[in-house]
FIVOPA-191075 format. One record per atom (N, C-alpha, C): residue number from 1; z, y, x. Coordinates in pm, whole numbers, plus 50000, padded with zeros to 5 digits. Atoms other than C-alpha are relative to their C-alpha. Example, Ala and Ser with C-alpha at 12.3 -4.5 7.8 and 13.67 -1.06 7.14 Angstrom:
<recs>
REC pos     z     y     x
REC   1 50000 49881 50089
REC   1 50780 49550 51230
REC   1 50000 50120 50090
REC   2 49994 49881 49918
REC   2 50714 49894 51367
REC   2 50073 50109 49923
</recs>
This chain:
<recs>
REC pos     z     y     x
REC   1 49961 49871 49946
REC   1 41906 89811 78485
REC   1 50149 49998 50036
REC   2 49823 49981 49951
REC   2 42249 89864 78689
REC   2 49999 50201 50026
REC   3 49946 49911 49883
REC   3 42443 90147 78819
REC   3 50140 49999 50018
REC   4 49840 49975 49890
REC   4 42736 90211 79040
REC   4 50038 50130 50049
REC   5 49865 49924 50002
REC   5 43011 90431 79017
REC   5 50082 50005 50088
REC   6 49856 49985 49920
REC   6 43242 90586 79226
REC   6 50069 50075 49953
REC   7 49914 49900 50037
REC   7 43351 90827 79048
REC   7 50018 49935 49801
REC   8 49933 50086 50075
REC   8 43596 90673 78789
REC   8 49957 50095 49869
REC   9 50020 49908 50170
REC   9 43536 90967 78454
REC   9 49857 50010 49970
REC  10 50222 50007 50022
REC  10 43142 90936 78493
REC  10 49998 49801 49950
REC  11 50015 50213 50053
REC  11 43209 90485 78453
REC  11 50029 50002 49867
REC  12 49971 50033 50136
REC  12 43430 90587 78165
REC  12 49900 50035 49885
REC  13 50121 49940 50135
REC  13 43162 90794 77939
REC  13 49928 49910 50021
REC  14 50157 50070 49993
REC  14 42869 90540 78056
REC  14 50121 49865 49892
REC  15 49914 50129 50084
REC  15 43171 90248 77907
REC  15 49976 50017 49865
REC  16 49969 49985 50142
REC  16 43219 90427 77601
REC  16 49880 49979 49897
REC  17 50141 49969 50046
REC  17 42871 90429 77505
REC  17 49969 49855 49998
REC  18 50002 50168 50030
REC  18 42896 90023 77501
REC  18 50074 49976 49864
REC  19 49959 50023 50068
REC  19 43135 90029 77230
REC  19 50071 49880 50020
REC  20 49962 50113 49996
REC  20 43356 89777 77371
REC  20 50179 49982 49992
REC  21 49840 49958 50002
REC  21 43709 89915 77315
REC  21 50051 49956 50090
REC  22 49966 50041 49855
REC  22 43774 89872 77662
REC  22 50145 50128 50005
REC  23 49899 49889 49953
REC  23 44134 90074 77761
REC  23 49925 49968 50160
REC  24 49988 50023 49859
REC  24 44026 90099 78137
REC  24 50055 50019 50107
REC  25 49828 49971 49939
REC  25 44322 90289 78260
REC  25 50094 49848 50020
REC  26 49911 50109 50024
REC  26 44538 89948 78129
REC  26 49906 49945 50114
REC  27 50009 50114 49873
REC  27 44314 89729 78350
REC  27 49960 50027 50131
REC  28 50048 49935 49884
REC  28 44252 89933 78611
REC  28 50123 49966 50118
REC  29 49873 50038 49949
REC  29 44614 89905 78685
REC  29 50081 49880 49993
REC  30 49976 50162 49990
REC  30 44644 89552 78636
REC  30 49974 49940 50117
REC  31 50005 50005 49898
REC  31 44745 89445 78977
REC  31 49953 49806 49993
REC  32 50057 50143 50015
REC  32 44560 89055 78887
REC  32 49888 50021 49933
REC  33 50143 49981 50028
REC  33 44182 88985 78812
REC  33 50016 49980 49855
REC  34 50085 50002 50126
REC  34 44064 89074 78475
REC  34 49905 49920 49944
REC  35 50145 50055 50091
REC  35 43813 88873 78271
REC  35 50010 49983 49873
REC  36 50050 49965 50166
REC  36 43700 88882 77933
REC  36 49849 49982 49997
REC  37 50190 50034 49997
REC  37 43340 88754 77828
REC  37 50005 50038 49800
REC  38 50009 50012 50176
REC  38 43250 88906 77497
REC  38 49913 49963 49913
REC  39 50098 50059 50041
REC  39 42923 88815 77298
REC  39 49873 50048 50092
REC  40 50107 49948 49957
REC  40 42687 89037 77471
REC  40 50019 50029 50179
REC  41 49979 49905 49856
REC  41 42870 89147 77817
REC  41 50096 49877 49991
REC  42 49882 50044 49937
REC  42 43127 89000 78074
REC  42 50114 50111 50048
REC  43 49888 49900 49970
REC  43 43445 89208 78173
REC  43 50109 49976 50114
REC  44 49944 50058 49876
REC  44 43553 89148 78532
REC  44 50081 50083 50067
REC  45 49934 49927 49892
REC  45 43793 89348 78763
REC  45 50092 49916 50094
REC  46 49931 50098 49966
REC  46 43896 89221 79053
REC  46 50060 50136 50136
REC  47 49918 49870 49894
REC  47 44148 89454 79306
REC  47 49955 49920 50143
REC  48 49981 50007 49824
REC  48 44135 89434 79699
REC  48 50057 50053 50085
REC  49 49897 49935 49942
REC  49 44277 89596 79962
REC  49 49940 50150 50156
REC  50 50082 49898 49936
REC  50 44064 89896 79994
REC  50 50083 50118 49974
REC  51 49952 49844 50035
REC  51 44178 90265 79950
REC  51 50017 49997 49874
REC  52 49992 49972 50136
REC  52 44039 90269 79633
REC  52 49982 49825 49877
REC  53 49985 50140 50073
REC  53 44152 89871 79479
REC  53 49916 49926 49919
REC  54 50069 50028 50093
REC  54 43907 89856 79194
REC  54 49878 49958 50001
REC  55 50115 50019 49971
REC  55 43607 89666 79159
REC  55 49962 49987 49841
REC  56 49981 49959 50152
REC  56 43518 89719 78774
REC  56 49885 49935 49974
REC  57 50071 50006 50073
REC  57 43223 89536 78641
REC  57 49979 49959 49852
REC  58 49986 50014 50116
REC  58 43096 89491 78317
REC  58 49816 49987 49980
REC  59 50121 50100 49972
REC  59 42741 89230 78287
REC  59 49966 49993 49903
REC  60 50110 50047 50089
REC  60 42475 89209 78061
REC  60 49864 49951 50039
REC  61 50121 50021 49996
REC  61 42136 89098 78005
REC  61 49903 50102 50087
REC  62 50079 49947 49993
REC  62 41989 89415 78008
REC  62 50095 50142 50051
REC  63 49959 49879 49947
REC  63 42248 89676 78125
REC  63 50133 49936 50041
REC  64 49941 50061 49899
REC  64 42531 89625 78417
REC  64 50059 50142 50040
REC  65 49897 49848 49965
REC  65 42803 89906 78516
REC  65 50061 49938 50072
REC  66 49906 50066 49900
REC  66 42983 89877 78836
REC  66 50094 50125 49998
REC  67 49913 49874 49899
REC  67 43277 90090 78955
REC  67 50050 49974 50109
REC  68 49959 50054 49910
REC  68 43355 90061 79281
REC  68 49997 50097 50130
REC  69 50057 49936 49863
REC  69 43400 90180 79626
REC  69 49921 50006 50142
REC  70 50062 50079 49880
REC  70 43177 89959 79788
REC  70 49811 50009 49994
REC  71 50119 49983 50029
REC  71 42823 90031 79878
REC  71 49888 49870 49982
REC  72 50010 50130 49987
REC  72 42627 89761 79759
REC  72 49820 49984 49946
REC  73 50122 50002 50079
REC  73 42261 89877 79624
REC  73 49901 49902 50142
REC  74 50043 49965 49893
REC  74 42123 89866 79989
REC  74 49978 49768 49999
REC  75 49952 50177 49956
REC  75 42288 89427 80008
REC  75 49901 49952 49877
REC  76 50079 50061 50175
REC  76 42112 89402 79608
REC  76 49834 49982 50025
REC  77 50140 50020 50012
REC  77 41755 89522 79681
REC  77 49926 49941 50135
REC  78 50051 50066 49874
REC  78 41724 89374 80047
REC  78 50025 49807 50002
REC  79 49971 50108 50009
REC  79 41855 89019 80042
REC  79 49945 49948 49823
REC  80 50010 50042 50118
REC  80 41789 88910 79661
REC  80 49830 50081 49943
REC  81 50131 49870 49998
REC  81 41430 89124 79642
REC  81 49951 49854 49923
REC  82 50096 50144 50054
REC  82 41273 88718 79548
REC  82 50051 50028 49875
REC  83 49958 50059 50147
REC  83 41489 88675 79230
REC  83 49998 50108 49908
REC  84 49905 49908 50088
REC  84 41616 89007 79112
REC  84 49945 50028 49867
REC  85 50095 50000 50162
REC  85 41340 89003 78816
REC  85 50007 49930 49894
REC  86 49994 50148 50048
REC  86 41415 88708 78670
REC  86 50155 50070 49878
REC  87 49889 49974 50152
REC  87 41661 88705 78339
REC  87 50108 49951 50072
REC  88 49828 49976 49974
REC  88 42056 88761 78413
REC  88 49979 49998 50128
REC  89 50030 49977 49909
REC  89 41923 88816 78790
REC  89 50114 50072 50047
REC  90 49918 49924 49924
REC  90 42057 89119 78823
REC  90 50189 50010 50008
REC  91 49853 49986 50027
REC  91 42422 89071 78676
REC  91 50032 49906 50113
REC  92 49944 50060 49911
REC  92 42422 88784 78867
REC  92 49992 49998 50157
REC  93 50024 49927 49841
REC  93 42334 88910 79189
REC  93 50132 50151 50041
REC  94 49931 49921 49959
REC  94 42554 89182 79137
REC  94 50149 49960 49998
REC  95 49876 50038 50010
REC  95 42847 88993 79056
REC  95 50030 49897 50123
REC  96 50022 50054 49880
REC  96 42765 88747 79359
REC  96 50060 50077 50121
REC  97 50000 49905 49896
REC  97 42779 89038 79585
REC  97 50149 50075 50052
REC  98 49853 49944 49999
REC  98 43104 89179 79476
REC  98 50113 49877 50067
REC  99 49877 50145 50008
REC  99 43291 88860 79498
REC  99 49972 49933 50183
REC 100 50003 50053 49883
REC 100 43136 88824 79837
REC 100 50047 50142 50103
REC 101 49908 49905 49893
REC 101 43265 89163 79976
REC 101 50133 49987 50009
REC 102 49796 49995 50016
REC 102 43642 89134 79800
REC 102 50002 49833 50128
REC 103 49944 50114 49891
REC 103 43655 88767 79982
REC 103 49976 50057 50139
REC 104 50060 49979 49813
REC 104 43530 88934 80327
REC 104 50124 50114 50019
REC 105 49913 49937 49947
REC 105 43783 89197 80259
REC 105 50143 49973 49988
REC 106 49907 50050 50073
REC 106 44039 88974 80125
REC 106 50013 49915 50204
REC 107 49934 50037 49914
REC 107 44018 88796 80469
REC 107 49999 50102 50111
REC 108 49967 49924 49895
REC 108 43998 89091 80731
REC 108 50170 50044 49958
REC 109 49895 49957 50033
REC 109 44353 89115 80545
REC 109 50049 49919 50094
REC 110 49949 50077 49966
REC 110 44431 88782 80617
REC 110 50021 50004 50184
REC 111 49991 49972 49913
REC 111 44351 88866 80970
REC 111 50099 50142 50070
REC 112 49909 49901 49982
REC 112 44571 89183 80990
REC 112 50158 49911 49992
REC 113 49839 50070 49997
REC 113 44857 88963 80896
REC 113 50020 49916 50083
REC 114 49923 50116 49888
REC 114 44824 88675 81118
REC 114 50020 50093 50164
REC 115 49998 49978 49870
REC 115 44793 88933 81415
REC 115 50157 50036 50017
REC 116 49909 49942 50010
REC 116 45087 89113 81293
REC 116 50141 49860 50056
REC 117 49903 50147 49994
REC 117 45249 88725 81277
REC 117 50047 49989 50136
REC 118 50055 50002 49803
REC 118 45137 88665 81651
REC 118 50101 50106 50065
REC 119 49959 49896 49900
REC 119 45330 88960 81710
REC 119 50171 49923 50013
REC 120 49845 50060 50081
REC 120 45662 88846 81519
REC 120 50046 49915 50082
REC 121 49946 50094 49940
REC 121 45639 88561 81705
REC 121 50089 49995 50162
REC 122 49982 49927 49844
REC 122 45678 88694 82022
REC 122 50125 50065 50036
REC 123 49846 49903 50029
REC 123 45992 88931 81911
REC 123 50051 49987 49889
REC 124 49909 50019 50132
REC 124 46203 88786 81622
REC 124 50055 50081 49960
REC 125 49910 49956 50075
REC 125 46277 88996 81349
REC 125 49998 49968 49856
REC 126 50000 50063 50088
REC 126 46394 88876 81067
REC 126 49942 50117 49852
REC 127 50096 49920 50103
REC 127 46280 89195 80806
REC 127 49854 49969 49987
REC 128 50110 50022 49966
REC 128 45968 89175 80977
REC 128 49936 49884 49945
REC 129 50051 50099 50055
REC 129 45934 88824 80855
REC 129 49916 50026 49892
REC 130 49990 50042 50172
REC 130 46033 88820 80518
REC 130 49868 50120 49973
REC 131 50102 49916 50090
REC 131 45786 89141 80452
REC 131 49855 49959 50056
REC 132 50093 50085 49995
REC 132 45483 88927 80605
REC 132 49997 49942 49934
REC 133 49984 50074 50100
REC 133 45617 88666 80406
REC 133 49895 50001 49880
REC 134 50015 49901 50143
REC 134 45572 88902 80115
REC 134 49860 50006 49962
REC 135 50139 49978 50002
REC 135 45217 88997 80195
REC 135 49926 49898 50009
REC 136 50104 50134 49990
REC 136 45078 88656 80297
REC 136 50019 49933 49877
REC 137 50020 50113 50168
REC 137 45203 88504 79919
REC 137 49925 50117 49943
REC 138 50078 49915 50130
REC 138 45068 88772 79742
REC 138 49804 50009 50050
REC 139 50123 50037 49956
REC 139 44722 88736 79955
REC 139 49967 49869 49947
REC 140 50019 50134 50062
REC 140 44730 88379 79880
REC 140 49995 50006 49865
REC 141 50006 49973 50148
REC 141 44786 88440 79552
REC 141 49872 50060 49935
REC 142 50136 49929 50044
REC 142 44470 88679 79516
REC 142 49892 49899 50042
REC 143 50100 50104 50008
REC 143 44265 88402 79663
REC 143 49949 49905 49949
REC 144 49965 50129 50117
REC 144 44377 88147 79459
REC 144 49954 50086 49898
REC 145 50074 49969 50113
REC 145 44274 88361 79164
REC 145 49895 50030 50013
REC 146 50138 50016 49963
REC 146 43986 88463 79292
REC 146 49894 49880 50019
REC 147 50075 50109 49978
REC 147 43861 88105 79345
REC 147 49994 49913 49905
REC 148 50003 50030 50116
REC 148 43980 88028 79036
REC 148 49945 50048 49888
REC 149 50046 49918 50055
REC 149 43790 88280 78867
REC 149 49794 49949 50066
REC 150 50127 50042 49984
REC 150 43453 88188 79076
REC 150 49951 49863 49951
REC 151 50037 50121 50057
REC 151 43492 87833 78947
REC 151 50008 49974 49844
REC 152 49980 49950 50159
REC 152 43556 87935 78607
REC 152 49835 50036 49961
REC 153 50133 49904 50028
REC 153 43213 88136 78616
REC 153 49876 49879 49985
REC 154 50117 50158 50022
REC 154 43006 87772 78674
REC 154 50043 49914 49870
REC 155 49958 50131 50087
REC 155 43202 87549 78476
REC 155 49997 50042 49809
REC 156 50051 49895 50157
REC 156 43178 87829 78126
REC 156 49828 49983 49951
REC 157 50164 50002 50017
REC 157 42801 87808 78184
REC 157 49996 50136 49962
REC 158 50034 49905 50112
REC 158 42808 88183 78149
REC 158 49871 50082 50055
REC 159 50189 49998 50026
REC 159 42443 88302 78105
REC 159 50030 50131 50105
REC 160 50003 49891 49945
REC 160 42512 88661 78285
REC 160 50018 49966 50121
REC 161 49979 50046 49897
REC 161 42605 88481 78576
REC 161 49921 49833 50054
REC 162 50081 50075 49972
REC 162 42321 88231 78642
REC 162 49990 49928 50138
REC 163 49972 50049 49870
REC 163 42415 87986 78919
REC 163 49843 49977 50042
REC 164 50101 50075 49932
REC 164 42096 87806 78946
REC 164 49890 50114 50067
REC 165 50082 49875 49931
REC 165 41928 88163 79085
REC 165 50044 49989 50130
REC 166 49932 49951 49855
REC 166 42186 88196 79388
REC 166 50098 49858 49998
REC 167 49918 50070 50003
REC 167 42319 87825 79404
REC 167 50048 49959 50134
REC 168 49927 49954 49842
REC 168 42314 87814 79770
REC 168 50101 50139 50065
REC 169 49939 49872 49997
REC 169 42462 88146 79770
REC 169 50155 49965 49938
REC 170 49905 50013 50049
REC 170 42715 88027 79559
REC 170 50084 49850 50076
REC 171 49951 50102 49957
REC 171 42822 87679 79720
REC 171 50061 50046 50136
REC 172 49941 49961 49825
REC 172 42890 87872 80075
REC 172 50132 50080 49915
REC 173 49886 49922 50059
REC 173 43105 88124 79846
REC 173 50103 49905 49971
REC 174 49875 50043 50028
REC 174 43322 87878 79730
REC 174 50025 49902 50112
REC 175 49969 50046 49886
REC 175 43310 87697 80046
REC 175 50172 50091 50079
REC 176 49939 49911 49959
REC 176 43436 88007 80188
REC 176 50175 50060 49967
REC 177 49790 49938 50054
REC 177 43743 88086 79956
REC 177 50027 49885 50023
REC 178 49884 50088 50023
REC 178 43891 87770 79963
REC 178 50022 49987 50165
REC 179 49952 49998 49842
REC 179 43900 87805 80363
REC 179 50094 50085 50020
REC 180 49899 49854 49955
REC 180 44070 88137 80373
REC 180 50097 49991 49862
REC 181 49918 50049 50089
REC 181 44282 87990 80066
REC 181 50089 49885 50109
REC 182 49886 50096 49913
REC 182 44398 87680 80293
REC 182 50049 50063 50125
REC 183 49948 49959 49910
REC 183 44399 87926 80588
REC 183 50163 50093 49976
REC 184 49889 49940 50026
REC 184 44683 88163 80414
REC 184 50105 49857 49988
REC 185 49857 50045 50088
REC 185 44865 87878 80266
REC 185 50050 49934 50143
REC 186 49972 49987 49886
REC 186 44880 87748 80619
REC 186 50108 50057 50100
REC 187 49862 49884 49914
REC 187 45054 88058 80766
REC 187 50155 50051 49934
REC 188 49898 49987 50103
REC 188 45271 88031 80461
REC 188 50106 49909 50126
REC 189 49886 50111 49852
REC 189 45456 87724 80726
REC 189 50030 50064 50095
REC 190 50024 49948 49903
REC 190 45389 87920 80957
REC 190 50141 50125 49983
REC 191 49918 49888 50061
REC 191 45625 88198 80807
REC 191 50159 49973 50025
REC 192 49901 50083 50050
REC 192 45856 87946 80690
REC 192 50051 49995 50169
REC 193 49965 50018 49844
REC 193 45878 87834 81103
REC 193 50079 50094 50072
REC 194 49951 49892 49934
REC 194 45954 88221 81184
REC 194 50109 50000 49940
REC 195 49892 49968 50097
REC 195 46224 88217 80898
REC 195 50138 49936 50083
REC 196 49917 50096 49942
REC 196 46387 87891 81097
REC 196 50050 50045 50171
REC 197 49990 49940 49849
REC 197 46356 88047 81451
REC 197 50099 50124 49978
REC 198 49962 49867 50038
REC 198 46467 88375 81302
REC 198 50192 49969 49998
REC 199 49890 50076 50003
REC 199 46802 88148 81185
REC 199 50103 49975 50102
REC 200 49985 50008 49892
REC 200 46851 88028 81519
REC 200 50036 50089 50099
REC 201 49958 49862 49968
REC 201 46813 88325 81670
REC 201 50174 50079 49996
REC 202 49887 49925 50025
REC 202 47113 88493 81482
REC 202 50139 49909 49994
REC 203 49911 50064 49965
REC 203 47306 88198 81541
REC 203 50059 49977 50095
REC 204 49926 50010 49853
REC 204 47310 88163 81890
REC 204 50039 50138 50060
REC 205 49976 49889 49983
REC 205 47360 88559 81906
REC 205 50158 49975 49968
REC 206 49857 50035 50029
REC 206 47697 88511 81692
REC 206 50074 49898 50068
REC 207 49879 50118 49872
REC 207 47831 88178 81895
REC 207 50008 50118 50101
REC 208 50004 49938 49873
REC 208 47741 88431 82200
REC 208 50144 50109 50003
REC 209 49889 49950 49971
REC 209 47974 88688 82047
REC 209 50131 49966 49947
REC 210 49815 50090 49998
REC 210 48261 88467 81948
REC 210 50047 49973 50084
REC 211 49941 50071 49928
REC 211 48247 88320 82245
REC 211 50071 50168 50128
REC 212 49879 49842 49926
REC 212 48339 88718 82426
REC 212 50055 50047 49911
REC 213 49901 50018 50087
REC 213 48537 88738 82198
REC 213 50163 49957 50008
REC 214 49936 50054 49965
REC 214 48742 88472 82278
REC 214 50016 50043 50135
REC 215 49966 49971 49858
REC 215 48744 88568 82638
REC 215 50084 50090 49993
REC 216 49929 49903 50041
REC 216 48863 88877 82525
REC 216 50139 50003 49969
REC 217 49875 50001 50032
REC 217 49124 88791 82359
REC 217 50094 49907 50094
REC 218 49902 50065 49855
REC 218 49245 88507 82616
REC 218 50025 50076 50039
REC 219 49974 49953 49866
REC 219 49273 88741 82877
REC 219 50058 50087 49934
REC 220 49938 49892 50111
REC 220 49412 89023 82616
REC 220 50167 49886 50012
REC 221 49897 50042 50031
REC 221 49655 88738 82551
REC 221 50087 49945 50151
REC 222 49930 49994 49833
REC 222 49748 88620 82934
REC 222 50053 50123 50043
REC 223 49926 49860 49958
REC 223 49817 89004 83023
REC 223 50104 50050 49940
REC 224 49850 49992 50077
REC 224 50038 89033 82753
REC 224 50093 49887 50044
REC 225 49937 50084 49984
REC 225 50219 88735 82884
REC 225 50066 50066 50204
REC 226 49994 49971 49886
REC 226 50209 88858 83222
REC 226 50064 50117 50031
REC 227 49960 49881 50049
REC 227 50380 89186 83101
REC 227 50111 49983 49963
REC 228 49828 49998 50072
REC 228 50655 89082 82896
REC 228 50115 49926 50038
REC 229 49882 50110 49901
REC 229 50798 88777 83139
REC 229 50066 50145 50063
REC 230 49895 49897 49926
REC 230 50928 89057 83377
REC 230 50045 50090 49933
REC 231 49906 49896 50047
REC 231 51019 89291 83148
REC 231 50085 49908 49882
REC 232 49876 50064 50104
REC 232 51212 89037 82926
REC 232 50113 49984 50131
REC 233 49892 50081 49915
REC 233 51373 88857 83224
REC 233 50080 50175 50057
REC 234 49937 49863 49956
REC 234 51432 89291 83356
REC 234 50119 50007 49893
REC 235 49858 50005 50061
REC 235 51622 89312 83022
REC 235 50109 49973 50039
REC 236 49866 50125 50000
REC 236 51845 89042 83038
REC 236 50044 50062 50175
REC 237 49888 49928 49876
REC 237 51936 89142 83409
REC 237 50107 50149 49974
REC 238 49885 49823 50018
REC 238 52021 89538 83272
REC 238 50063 49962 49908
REC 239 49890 49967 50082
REC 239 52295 89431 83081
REC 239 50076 49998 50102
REC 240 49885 49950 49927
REC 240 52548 89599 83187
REC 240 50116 49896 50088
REC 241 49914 50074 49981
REC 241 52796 89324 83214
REC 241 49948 49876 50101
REC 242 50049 50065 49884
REC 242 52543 89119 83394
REC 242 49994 50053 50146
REC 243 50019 49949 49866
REC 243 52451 89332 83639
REC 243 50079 50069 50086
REC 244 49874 49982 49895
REC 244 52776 89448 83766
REC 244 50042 49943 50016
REC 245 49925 50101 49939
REC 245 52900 89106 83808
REC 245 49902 49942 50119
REC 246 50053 50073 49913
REC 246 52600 88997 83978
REC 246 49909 50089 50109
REC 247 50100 49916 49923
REC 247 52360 89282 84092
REC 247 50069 50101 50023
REC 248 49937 49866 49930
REC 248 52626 89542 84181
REC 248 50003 50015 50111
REC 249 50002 50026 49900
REC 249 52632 89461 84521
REC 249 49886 49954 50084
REC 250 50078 50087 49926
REC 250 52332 89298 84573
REC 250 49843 50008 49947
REC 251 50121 49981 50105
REC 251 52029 89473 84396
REC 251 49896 49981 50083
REC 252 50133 50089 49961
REC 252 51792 89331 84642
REC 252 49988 49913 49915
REC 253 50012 50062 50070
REC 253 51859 89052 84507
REC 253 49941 49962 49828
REC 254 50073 49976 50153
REC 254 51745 89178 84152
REC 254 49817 50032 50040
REC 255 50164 49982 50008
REC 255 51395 89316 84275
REC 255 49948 49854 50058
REC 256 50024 50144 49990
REC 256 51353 89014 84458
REC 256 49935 49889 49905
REC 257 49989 50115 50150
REC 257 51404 88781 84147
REC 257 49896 50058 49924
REC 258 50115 49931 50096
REC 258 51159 89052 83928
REC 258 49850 49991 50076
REC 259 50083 49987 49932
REC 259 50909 89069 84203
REC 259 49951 49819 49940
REC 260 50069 50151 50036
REC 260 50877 88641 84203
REC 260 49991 49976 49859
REC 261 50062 50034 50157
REC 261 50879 88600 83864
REC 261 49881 50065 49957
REC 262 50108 49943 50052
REC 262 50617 88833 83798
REC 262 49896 49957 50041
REC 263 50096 50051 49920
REC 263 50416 88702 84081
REC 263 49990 49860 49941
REC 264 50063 50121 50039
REC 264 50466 88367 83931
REC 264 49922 49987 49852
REC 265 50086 49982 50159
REC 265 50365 88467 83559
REC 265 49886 50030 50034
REC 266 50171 49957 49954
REC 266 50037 88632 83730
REC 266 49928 49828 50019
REC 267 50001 50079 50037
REC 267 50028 88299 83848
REC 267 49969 49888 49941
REC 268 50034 50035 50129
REC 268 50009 88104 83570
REC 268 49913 50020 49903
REC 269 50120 49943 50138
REC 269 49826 88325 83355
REC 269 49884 49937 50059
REC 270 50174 50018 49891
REC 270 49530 88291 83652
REC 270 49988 49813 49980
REC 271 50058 50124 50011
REC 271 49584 87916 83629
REC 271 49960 49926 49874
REC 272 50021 50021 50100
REC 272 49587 87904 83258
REC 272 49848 49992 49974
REC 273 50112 49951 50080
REC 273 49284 88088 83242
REC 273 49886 49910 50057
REC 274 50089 50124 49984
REC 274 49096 87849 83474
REC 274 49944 49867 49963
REC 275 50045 50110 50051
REC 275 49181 87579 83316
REC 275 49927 49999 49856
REC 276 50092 49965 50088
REC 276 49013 87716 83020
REC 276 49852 49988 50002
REC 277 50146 49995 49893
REC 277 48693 87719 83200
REC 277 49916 50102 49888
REC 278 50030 49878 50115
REC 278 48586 88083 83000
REC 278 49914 50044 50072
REC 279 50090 49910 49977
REC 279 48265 88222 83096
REC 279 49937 50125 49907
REC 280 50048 49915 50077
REC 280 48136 88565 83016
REC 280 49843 49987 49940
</recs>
């Protein structure tokens, strides 16, 4: 006999009535898979990346409690209808089932992220990375326990979970995770690649603005040069004592002299700056 729960304060009274001093608050919120096998029952929770995270079972012989938000009676009595009679059948059919929705919804994740990637790639930003990053280890991470948890379940021999009922069932399953296990760890490089581009990126941005920068200031620094020749050499003519011995009579001669010099500092600056060879 099973049943399934969605509503989390109706799982807890049917729990309590096992006597298994279960806190289920504590593992409810345990963001990593649960297990515990005690003499009579198994104690599984495994999160996903549904609305409502929790997939709560708890396996016996003869009685089986799910909590969950996933409809799953409909997948139990249509596909498995040959075995489900048979001793530890149903736990293990129902625990089969679960472990084959979280992996299906464990990779429509994986697929949300690589599109998101795809996008990244396209328009480098470096936040953007790192919080893919973020999400593709911690996906990987749930797969990896998850696959480590389905191979755990054969190699225990544990009776509630009866391979040799669903062993084809079970050989595609772990087929399955360790694909969408090598596919994350995969895009993990893949990440890593955007991290290096990302690098690049903000490197050749900064040379870009050093290098106007520098233009900047050249030409900042030629105009100031081009500024202070005539008005130094203007000084030195307005002293007094100069310029009534030499420019009292003859102050053409002074604009003259200010005019070419200035024209030749322009000049200069212009040939300085060529030979610089400064593009914007």
């Amino acid at each position: 006999m099973y049943k399934v729960f969605s509503d989390l304060e109706e799982f807890k009274k049917e729990v309590e009535k096992l006597d298994l001093k279960l806190d289920v608050d504590i593992i409810l919120s345990l963001d990593l898979i649960f297990f515990h096998q005690y003499e009579e029952y198994i104690v599984i929770n495994i999160r996903d990346y549904s609305i409502n995270p929790n997939n709560f079972l708890i396996l016996s012989k003869n009685k089986n409690l799910v909590y969950t938000s996933k409809y799953i009676n409909h997948k139990i009595s249509s596909e498995y209808k040959r075995i489900i009679n048979k001793q530890y059948a149903e736990s293990t059919v129902l625990l089969l089932t679960m472990l084959k929705y979280i992996l299906t919804n464990y990779s429509s994740e994986f697929e949300r992220i690589k599109s998101e990637i795809n996008l990244v790639d396209v328009n480098l930003n470096l936040n953007k990375v790192e919080e893919l990053g973020l999400r593709l280890r911690k996906l990987t991470d749930r797969v990896e326990d998850l696959l480590e948890i389905i191979i755990k379940l054969k190699e225990r021999d544990i009776k509630e979970f009866n391979i040799d009922l669903i062993e084809y069932d079970y050989d595609i399953l772990v087929t399955e995770s360790r694909y969408w296990l090598e596919r994350s760890r995969s895009h993990i490089y893949h990440i890593s690649s955007l991290r290096t581009k990302c690098d690049m990126k903000s490197t050749s941005e900064l040379n870009e603005t050093m290098k106007k920068l520098t233009i900047i200031m050249t030409f900042l620094m030629i105009a100031n040069i081009i500024v202070n020749i005539p008005g130094t050499i203007g000084a030195i003519f307005g002293i007094p004592a100069l310029s009534d011995e030499y420019f009292k009579y003859r102050p053409h001669f002074l604009v003259w002299s200010l005019i070419t010099l200035t024209v030749l500092s322009i000049y200069l600056g212009w040939a300085y700056w060529r030979s610089l060879k400064l593009r914007a």
